[in-house]
N, C-alpha and C positions, 0 to 999 in steps of 0.2 A: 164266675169268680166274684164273690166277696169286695167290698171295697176295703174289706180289712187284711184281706191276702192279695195284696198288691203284689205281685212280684217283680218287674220292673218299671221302667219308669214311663215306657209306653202305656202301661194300664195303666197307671197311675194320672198321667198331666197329659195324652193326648198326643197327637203328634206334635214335633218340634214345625219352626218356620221355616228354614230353610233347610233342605234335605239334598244332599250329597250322595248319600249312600245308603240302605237299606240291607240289614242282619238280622240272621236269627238268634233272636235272646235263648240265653245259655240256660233260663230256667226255665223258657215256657215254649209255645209252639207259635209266637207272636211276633210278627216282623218289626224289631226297633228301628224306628228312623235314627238316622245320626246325624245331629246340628251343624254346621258350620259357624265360626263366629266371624264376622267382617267386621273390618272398623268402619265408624262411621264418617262420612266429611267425604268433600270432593277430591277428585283426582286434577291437579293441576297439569296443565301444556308446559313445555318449556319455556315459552316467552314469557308467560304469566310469570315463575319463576326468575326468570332472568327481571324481569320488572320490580318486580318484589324485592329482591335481592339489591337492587340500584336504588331503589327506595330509601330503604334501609342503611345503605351506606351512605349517599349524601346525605339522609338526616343524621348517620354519626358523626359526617366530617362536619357540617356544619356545628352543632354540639362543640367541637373538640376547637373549632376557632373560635368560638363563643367564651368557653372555657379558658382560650389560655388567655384572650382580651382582657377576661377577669383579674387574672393570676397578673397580667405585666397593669391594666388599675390599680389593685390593689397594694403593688409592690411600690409602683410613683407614689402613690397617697401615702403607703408608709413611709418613705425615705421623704416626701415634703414636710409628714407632719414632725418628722422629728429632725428634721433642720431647722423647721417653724420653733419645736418647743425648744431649741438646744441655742439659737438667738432670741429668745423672748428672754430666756432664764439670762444666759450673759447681760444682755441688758438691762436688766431688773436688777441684778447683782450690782452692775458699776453702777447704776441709780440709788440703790443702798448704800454701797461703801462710801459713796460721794456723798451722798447727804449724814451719816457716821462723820465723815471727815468736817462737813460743816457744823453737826454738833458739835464736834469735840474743840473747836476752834471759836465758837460761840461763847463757848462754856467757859473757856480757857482768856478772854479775852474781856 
């Protein structure tokens, strides 16, 4: 046969790598191997698993206290700095008005 009458894919590419099962192709008189596909990557044990999985969780918990440390920081720093700005301003205010009143008593005298 021709490499231009290919008829199937055994004549065509050869056998496959791994082979499960062996058929007769429907158009020729040629035994098709048939493939298997496996995924590739290891088979983990249990405990590897069970390992993995505690890994994982103590680095989320840790995360999630880190996290809300942040969240009660950043909530004191907001609430200081705006008692901070909300007595700087009253202050600066009666520093104003008081010195207004010394104008105006200045002026007037």
């Amino acid at each position: 046969m021709a490499a231009s009458e290919v008829c199937c894919c055994c004549c065509w590419r050869g056998t496959a790598r791994r082979v499960t099962a062996q058929v007769r192709s429907s158009c020729c008189n040629h035994v098709v191997q048939m493939a298997t596909h496996v995924k590739p990557g290891e088979r983990y044990a249990t405990s590897d698993w069970f390992t993995a999985n505690y890994v994982i969780s103590t680095d989320a918990e840790r995360q999630r206290v880190a996290s809300h440390e942040t969240r009660q920081e950043s909530h004191y720093l907001r609430n200081a700095t705006f008692n901070r700005t909300k007595w700087d301003q009253y202050d600066n205010n009666t520093r104003l008005a008081d010195r207004v009143d010394h104008i105006r008593k200045s002026v007037h005298h």
